[in-house]
NUBA-205654 format. One record per residue (C-alpha): residue number from 1; x, y, z. Coordinates in nm, 2 decimals, padded with zeros to 4 digits. Example, Ala and Ser with C-alpha at 12.3 -4.5 7.8 and 13.67 -1.06 7.14 Angstrom:
<sites>
num:c1:c2:c3
1:01.23:-00.45:00.78 .
2:01.37:-00.11:00.71 .
</sites>
This chain:
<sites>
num:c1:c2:c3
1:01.38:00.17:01.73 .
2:01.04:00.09:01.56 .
3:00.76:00.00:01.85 .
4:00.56:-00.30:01.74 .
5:00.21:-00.38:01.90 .
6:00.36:-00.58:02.17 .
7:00.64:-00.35:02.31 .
8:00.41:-00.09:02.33 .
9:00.17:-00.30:02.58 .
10:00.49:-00.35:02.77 .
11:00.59:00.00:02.79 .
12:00.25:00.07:02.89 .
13:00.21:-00.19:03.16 .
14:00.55:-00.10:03.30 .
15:00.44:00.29:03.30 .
16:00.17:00.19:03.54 .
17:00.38:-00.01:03.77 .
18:00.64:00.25:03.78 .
19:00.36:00.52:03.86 .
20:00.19:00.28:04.17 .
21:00.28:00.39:04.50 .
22:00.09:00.12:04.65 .
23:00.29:-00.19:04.57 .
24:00.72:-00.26:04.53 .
25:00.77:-00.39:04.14 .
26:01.08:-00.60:04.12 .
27:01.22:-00.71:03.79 .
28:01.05:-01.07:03.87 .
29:00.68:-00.82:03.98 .
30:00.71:-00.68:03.61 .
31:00.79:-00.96:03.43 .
32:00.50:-01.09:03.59 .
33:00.28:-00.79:03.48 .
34:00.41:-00.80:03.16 .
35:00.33:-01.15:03.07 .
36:-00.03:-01.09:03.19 .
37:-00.09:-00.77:03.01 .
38:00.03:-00.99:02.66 .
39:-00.16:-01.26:02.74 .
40:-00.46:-01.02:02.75 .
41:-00.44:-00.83:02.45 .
42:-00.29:-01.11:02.27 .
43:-00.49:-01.39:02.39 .
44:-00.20:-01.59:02.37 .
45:00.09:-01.71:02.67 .
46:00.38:-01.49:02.69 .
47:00.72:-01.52:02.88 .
48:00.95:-01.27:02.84 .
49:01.27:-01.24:02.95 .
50:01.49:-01.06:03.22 .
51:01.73:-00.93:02.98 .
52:01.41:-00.79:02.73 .
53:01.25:-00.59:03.05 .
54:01.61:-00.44:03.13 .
55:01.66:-00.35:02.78 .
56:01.30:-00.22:02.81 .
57:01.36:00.01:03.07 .
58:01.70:00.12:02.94 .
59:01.50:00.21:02.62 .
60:01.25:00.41:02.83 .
61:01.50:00.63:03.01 .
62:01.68:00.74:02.69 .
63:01.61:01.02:02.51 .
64:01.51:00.82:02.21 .
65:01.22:00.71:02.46 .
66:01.05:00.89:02.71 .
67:01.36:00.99:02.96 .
68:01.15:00.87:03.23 .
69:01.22:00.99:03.56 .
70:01.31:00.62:03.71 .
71:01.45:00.55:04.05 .
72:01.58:00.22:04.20 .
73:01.56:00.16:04.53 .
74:01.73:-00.11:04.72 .
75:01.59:-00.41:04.94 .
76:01.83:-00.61:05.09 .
77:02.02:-00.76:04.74 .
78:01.68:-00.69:04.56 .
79:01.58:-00.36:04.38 .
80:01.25:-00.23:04.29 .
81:01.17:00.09:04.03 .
82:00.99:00.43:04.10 .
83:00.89:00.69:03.94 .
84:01.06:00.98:04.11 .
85:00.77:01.23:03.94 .
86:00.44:01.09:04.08 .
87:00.26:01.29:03.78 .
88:00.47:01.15:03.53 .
89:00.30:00.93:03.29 .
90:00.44:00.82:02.90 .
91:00.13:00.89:02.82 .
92:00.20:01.26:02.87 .
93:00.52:01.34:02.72 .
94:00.56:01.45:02.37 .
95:00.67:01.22:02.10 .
96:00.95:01.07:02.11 .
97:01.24:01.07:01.87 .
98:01.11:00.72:01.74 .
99:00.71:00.82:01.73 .
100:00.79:01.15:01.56 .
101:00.98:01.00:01.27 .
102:00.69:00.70:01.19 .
103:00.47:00.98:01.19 .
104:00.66:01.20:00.96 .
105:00.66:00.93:00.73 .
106:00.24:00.88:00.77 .
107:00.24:01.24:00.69 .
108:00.44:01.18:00.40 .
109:00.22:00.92:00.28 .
110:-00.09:01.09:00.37 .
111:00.05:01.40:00.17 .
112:00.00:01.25:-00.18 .
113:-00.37:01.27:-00.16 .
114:-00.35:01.65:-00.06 .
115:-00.57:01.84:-00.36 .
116:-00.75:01.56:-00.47 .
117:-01.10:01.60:-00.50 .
118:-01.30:01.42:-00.19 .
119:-00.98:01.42:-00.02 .
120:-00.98:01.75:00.15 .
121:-00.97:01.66:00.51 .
122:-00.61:01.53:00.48 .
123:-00.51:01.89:00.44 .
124:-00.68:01.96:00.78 .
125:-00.59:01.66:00.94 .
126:-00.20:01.70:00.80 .
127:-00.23:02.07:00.95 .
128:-00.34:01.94:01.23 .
129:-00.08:01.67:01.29 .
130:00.23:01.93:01.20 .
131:00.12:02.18:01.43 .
132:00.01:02.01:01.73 .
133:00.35:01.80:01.78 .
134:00.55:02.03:01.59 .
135:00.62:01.82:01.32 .
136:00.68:02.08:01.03 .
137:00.85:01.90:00.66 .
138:01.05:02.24:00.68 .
139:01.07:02.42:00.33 .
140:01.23:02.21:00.08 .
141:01.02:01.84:00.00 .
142:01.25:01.51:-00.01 .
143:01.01:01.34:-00.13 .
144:00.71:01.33:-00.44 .
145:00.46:01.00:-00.51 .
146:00.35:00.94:-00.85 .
147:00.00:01.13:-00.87 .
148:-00.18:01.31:-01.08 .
149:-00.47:01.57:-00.86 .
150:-00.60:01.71:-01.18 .
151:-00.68:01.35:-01.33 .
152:-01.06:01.32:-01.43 .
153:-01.27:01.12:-01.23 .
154:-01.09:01.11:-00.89 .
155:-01.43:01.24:-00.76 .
156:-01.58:00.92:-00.80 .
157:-01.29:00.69:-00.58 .
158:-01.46:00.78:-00.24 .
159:-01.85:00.69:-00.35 .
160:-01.72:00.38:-00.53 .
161:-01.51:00.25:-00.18 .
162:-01.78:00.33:00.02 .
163:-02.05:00.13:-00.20 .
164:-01.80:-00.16:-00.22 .
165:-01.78:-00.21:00.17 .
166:-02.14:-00.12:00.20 .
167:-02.24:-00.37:-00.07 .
168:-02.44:-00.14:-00.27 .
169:-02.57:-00.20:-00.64 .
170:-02.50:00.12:-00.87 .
171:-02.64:00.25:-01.18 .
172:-02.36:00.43:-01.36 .
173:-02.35:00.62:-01.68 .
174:-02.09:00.54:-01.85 .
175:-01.94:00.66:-02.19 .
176:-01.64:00.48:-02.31 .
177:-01.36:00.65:-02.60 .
178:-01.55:00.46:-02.89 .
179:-01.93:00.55:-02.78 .
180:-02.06:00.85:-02.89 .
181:-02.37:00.90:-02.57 .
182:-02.31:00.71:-02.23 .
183:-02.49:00.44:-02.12 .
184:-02.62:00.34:-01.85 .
185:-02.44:00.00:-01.64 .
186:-02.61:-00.22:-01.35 .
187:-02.29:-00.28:-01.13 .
188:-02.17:-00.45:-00.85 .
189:-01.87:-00.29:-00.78 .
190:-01.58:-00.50:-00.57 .
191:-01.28:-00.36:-00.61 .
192:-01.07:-00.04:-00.69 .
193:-00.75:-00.01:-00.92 .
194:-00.46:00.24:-01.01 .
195:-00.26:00.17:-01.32 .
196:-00.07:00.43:-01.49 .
197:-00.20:00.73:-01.34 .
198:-00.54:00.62:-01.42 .
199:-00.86:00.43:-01.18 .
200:-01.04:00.13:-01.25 .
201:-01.35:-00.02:-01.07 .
202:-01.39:-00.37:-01.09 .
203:-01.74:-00.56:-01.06 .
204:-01.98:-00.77:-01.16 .
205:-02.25:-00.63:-01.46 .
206:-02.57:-00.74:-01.54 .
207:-02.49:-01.04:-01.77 .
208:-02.32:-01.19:-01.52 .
209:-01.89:-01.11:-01.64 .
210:-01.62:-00.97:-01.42 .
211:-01.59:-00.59:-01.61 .
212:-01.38:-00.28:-01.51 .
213:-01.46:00.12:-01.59 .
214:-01.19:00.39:-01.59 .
215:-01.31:00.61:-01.36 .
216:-01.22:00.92:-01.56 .
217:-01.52:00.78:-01.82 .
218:-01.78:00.78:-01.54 .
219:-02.02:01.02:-01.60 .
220:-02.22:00.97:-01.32 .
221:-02.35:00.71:-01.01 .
222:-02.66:00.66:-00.89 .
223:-02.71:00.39:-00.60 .
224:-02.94:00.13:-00.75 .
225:-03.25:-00.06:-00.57 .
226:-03.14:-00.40:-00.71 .
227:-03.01:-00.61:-00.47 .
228:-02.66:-00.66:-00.48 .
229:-02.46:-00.96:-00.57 .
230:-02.18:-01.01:-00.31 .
231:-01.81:-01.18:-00.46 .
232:-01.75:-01.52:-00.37 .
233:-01.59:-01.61:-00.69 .
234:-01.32:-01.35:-00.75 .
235:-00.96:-01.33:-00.54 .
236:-00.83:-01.01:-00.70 .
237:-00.50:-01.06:-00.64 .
238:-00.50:-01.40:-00.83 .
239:-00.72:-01.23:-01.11 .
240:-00.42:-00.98:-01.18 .
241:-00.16:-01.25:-01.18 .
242:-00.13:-01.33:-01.54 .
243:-00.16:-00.97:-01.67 .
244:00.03:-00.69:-01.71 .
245:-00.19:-00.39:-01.65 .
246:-00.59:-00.41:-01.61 .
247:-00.70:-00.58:-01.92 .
248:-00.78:-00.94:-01.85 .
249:-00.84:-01.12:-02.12 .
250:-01.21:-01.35:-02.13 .
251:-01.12:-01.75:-02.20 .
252:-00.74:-01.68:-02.26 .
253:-00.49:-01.87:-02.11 .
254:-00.15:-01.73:-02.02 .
255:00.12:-01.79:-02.30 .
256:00.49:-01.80:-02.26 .
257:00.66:-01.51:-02.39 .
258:01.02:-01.51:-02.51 .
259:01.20:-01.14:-02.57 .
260:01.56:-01.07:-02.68 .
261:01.71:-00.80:-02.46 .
262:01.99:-00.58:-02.56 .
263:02.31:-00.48:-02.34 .
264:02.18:-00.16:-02.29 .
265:01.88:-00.20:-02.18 .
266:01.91:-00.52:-01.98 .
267:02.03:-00.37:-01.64 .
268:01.73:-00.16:-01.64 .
269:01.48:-00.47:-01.70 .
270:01.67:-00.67:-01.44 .
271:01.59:-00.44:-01.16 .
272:01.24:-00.38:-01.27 .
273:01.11:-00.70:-01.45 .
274:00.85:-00.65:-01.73 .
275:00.62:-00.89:-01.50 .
276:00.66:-01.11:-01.23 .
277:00.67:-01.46:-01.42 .
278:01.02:-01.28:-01.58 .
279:01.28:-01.54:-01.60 .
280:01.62:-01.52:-01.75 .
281:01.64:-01.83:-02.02 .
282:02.02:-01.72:-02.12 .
283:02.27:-01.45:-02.08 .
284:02.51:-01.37:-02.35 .
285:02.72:-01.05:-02.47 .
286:02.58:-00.80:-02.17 .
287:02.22:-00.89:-02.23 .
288:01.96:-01.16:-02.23 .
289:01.66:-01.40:-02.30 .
290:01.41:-01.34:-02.06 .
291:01.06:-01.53:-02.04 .
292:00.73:-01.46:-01.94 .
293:00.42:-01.61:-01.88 .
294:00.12:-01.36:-01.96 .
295:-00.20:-01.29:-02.09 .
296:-00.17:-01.10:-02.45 .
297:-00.33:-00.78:-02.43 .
298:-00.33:-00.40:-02.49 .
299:-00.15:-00.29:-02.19 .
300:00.13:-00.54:-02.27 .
301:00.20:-00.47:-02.65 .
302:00.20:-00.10:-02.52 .
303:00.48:-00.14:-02.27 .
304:00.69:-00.33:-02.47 .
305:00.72:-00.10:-02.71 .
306:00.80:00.18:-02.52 .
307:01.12:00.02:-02.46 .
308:01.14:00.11:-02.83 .
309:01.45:-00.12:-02.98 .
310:01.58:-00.23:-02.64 .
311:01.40:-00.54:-02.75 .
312:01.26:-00.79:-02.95 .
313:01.02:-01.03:-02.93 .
314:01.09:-01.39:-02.99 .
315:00.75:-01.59:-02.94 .
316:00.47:-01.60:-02.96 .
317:00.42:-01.55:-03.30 .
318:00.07:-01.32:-03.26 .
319:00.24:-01.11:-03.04 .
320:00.56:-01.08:-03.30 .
321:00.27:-00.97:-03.58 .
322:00.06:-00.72:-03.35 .
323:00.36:-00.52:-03.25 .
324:00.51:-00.53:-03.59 .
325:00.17:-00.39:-03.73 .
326:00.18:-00.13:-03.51 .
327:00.55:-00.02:-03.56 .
328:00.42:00.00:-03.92 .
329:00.12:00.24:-03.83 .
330:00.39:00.43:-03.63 .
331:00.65:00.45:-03.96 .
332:00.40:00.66:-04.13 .
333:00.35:00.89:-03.89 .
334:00.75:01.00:-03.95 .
335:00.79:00.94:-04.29 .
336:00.89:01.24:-04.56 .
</sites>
């Protein structure tokens, strides 16, 4: 049973009532002290239910809770609720069934960044975490994320975050695959991106464009003194829309993209569409037309061929040419 913000400031207000020898709570006394503690942390007006502070309590007594030790004493046709323990407190018993498995999940989570540079504490803090509520994985792992530790310029993720949410200007040497020294870049950094194993930072240069920088060809950062430009243009999540990848195209517009899919490779698309404009124009002998409306760019052309000749592109026409061009380049590289 997942504990949401507002159960657990139930839980907790009935812990205290239960644990008050100076005063009787009856179910209408903690419905009452309920409502108020809600209305508190919530700012909001709250009314819940007889039924939800039985099913409350019921919750609390199980194992999957906190098996408090709850006693119901009569008054007349009225009963009010104890503690039987006057030391016992929620707050003092070990996870329960329910808290333990949300954090063996964070751990989980966390556990991805374990061995990547700048993120060494996680292996202390995940230490920490296993052995002080006896949460041990056991031997065998269920589970792996998608990372890369050894990947080049990981070392640079934390000082770029950190200079984003500070609003710091940075000077960063840069040298991209084509240049042959680095150079050095005035940036305004906004916003951090993984795509394909690899980092991106995102931010405002000196001319005044929107650029990104794989991380892994930073050669170094330097904070700068120029004062830094904050974003009140950019929403990043809109800026990605049209694109498949990290490439966004300057003064393009997105196009509609037609593709032929076979049989075979159809099922796999369906359950993990190329990008999220894909729509199916028509179905026929196990496979499909699908559609998309996208930016052209590098990212793109390289996916679709990867699905080698699972498909074929219909339209547009520029597309058609740049991936034929490259299947070209590709033909040599396997001719006798």
């Amino acid at each position: 049973m997942p504990v949401n913000k507002n159960a657990l400031i139930r839980y907790q207000t009935m812990d205290r009532c239960f644990a008050n020898r100076g005063r009787e709570y009856f179910i209408e006394d903690l419905m009452e002290a309920c409502n108020m503690a809600l209305e508190e942390f919530t700012g909001a007006g709250a009314s819940i239910s007889r039924r939800q502070v039985f099913e409350d309590i019921k919750y609390m007594e199980s194992e999957q809770g906190w098996a408090i030790p709850l006693e119901k004493h009569k008054d007349g046709k009225r009963t009010f609720y104890r503690y039987s323990d006057l030391e016992f407190s929620i707050n003092k018993r070990p996870l329960n069934e329910s808290e333990a498995e949300q954090l063996k999940e964070a751990l989980l989570t966390l556990s991805r960044f374990k061995g990547m540079p700048q993120f060494e504490w996680v292996d202390e803090l995940v230490a920490r975490l296993e052995a002080g509520f006896g949460l041990k994985q056991g031997a065998a792992q269920v589970i792996e994320f998608e990372q890369n530790p050894y990947l080049k310029g990981a070392e640079h993720i934390t000082t770029l975050f950190h200079s984003i949410i500070n609003e710091q200007a940075l000077e960063i040497s840069y040298q991209g695959f084509k240049q042959n020294a680095p150079s050095i870049v005035l940036l305004h950094p906004y916003y951090l991106k993984q795509y394909n194993n690899r980092w991106f930072v995102f931010g405002l240069e000196e001319e005044g464009r929107i650029v990104n920088m794989a991380l892994d060809r930073i050669r170094d950062i330097v904070p700068s003194k120029v004062k830094y430009i904050p974003n009140d243009e950019v929403d990043f999540t809109e800026y990605f829309e049209d694109v498949v990848g990290v490439s966004v195209p300057a003064d393009q517009e997105a196009v509609v993209v037609k593709i032929q899919v076979t049989d075979r490779l159809w099922p796999y698309l369906e359950s993990k569409p190329i990008h999220g404009s894909q729509k199916v124009v028509k179905r026929k002998d196990g496979g499909a037309t699908i559609r998309l409306e996208v930016k052209l760019n590098y990212e793109l052309q390289a996916l679709l061929l990867s699905y080698g000749e699972g498909l074929q592109v219909i339209a547009p026409e520029e597309l058609r040419q740049a991936l034929l061009l490259r299947v070209m380049e590709m033909k040599k590289n396997y001719a006798k």
